[in-house]
ZAMARGU-4260 file (C-alpha; in steps of 0.2 Angstrom, whole numbers, plus 5000, padded with zeros to 4 digits):
<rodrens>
0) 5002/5005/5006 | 5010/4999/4989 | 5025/5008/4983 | 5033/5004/4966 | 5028/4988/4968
5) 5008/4993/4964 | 5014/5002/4949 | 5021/4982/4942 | 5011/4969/4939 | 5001/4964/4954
10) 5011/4956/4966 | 5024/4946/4955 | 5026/4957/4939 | 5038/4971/4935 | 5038/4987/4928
15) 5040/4990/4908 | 5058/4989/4904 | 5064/4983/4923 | 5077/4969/4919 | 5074/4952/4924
20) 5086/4946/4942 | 5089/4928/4941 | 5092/4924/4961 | 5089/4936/4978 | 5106/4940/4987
25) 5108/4948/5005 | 5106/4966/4998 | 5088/4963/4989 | 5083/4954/5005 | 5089/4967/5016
30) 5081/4980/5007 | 5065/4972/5007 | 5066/4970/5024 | 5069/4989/5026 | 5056/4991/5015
35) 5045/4984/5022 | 5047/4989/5040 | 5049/5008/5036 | 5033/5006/5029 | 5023/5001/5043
40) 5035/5010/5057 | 5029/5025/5047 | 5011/5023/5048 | 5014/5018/5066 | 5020/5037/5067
45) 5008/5043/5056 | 4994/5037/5069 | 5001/5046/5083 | 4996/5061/5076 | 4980/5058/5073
50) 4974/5065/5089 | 4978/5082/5084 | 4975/5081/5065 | 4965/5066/5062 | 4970/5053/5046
55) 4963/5067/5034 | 4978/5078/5039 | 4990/5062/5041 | 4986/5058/5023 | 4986/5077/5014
60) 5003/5074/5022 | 5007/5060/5015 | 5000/5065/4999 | 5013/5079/4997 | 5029/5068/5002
65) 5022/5058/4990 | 5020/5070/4973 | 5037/5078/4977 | 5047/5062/4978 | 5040/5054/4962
70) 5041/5072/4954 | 5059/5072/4958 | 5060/5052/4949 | 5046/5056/4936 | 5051/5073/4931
75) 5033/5071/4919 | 5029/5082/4905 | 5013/5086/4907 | 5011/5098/4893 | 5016/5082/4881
80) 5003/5071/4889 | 4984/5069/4877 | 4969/5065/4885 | 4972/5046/4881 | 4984/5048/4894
85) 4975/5060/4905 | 4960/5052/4909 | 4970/5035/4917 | 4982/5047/4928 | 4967/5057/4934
90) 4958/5040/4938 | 4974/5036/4946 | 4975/5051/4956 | 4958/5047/4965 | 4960/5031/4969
95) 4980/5035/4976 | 4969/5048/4987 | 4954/5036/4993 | 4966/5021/4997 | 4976/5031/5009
100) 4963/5041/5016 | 4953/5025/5019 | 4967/5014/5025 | 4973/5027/5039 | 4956/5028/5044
105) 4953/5008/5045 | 4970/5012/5056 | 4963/5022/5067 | 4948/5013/5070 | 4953/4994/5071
110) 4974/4996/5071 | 4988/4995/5060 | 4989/4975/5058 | 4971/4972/5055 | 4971/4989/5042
115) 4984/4982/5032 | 4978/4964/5032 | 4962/4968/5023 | 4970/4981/5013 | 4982/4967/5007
120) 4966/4958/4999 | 4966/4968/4984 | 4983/4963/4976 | 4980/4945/4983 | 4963/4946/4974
125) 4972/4954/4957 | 4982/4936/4957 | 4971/4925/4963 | 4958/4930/4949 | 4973/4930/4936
130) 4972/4911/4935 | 4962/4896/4934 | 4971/4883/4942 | 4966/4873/4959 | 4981/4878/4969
135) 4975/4896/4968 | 4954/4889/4970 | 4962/4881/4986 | 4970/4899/4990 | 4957/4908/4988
140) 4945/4901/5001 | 4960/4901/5015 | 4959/4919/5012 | 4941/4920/5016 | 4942/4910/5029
145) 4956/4923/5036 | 4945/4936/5031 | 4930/4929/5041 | 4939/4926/5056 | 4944/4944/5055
150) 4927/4951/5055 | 4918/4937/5063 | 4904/4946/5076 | 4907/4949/5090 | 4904/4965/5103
155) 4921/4974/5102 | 4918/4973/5080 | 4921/4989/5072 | 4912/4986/5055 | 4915/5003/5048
160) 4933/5000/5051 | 4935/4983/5043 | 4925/4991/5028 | 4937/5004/5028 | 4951/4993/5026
165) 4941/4982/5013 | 4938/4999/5003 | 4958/5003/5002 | 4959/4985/4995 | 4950/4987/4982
170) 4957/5003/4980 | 4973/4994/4977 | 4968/4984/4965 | 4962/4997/4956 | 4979/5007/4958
175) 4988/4991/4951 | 4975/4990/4935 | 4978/5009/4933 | 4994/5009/4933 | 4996/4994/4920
180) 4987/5006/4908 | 4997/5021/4913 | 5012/5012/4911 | 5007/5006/4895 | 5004/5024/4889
185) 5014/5037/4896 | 5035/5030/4899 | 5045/5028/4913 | 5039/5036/4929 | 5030/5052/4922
190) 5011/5043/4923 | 5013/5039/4942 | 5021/5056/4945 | 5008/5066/4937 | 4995/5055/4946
195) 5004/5060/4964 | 5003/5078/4959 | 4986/5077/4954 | 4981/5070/4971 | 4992/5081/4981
200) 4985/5096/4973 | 4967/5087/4977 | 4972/5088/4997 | 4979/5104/4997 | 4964/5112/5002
205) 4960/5098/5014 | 4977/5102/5023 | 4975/5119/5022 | 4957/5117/5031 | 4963/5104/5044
210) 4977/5116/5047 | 4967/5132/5051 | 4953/5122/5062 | 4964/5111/5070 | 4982/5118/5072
215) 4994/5105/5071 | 5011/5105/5086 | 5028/5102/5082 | 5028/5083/5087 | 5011/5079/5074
220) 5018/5088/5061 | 5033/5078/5061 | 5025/5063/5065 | 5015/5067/5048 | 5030/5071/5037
225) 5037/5053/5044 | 5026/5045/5040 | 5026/5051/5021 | 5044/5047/5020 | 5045/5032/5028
230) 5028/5024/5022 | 5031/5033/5000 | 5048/5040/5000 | 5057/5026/5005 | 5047/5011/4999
235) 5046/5019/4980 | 5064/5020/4980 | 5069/5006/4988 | 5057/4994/4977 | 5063/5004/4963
240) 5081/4996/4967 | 5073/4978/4971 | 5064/4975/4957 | 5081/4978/4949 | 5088/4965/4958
245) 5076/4951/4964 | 5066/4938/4955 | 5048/4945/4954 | 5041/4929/4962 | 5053/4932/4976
250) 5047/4951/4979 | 5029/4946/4977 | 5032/4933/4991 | 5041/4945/5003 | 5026/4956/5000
255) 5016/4943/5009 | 5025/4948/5026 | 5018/4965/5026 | 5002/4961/5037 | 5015/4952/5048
260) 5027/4965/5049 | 5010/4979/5052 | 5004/4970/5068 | 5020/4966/5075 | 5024/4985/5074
265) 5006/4990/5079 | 5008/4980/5093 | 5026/4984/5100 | 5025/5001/5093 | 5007/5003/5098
270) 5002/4991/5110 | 4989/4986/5098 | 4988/4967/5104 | 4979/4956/5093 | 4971/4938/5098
275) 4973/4923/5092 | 4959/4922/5083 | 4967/4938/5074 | 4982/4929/5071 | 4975/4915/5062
280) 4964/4924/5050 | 4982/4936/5045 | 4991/4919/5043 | 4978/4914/5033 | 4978/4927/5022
285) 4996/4928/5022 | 4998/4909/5019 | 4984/4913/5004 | 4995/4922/4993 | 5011/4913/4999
290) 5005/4897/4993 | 4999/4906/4977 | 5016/4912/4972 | 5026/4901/4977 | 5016/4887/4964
295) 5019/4898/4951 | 5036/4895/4951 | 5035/4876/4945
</rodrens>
């Protein structure tokens, strides 16, 4: 569920203009840590309301948190913006609105930690496919052995599901090409603003229709509006202050815990218990892109 981080370069760059940070201090590591648990504590919330809304209203949620927080950063001028510009941020807005839709339902079919593992696949893949050298070769088949340890058959396998999460990777990766050429062409915020907006106002009459067929309570509602500030609110802003502050490589690498940090809060938040099997194929993954970055650096 990328934040600012999806609008950089995939997994290590930064956003035009973002100055460069020459070492991490306790601040940048603390907030990437916030970051990082808000984001899956707030799809942990978000799920709980899923038996009264489903993850159609979870995300049209989502959606609107979304657009009014980059709105407020963006503050786009969309009467300025040509059709060169147009055409990237409409792209944009459907691929921001299949990614969520299908990552909360990967959620609510094989749990948060498996969810975000596959979903993770798409920047991993953006990085991996960046390069030639061996170390990354060598990364890239610990990935698919993770990845065929995830979804190896077996009775209890929800194949849609794992699909589901595999369609919101390469959704991501296709939010992080996007958004290079939005960045390119429109400045500052204002292409990833006009993009929430556009996809909000694509979910409105979703939410509208979830909300006359199945009335949401007090308790889903909020667990709805939670988890669109704790899973876009606060990662956008906080990454917005990180990758003001912390080496690239650095943020790229904390990213890797993400999958970690999913099933550790789907399981103590959730009782999602995983295997060891499952285990094994997220620390693959996880190890994967680790391995990748952290050879970049020589």
């Amino acid at each position: 569920m990328p934040g600012a981080s999806a609008a950089a370069t995939p997994l290590t760059g930064t956003s035009p203009g973002t100055p460069r940070p020459s070492r991490v201090g306790l601040t940048g590591v603390a907030t990437m840590a916030g970051s990082g648990l808000s984001n899956q504590t707030g799809a942990a919330l978000g799920s709980l309301a899923f038996p009264v809304i489903g993850p159609v209203g979870v995300v049209a949620v989502r959606q609107y948190v979304a657009a009014a927080v980059l709105f407020a950063v963006g503050r786009p001028r969309l009467r300025e913006f040509t059709w060169r510009q147009w055409w990237p941020v409409l792209l944009l807005a459907v691929v921001f609105g299949t990614m969520n839709l299908s990552l909360y339902t990967a959620i609510d079919r094989v749990g948060l930690g498996l969810a975000v593992t596959l979903e993770f696949l798409g920047p991993l893949s953006i990085a991996l496919a960046a390069t030639r050298r061996r170390v990354d070769v060598c990364s890239a088949l610990i990935a698919a052995a993770g990845v065929v340890t995830l979804m190896r058959p077996r009775p209890s396998a929800d194949y849609l599901g794992m699909g589901l999460g595999l369609l919101a990777a390469a959704c991501w990766a296709s939010y992080i090409l996007l958004n290079r050429t939005v960045g390119d062409r429109i400045p500052g915020a204002q292409g990833s603003a006009a993009a929430a907006g556009v996809s909000a106002l694509m979910f409105l009459p979703v939410g509208i229709a979830v909300a006359v067929r199945h009335p949401p309570t007090l308790a889903a509602a909020g667990c709805a509006v939670a988890a669109g500030v704790l899973s876009s609110a606060v990662p956008y802003l906080a990454d917005l202050f990180t990758l003001r502050r912390v080496p690239a490589p650095a943020f790229g690498l904390f990213m890797s815990v993400n999958p970690v940090l999913a099933a550790v809060v789907g399981w103590i938040g959730l009782g999602q218990r995983l295997g060891w099997a499952e285990w094994a194929g997220i620390g693959a993954i996880v190890t994967a892109n680790a391995l990748s970055i952290l050879s970049s650096r020589d």
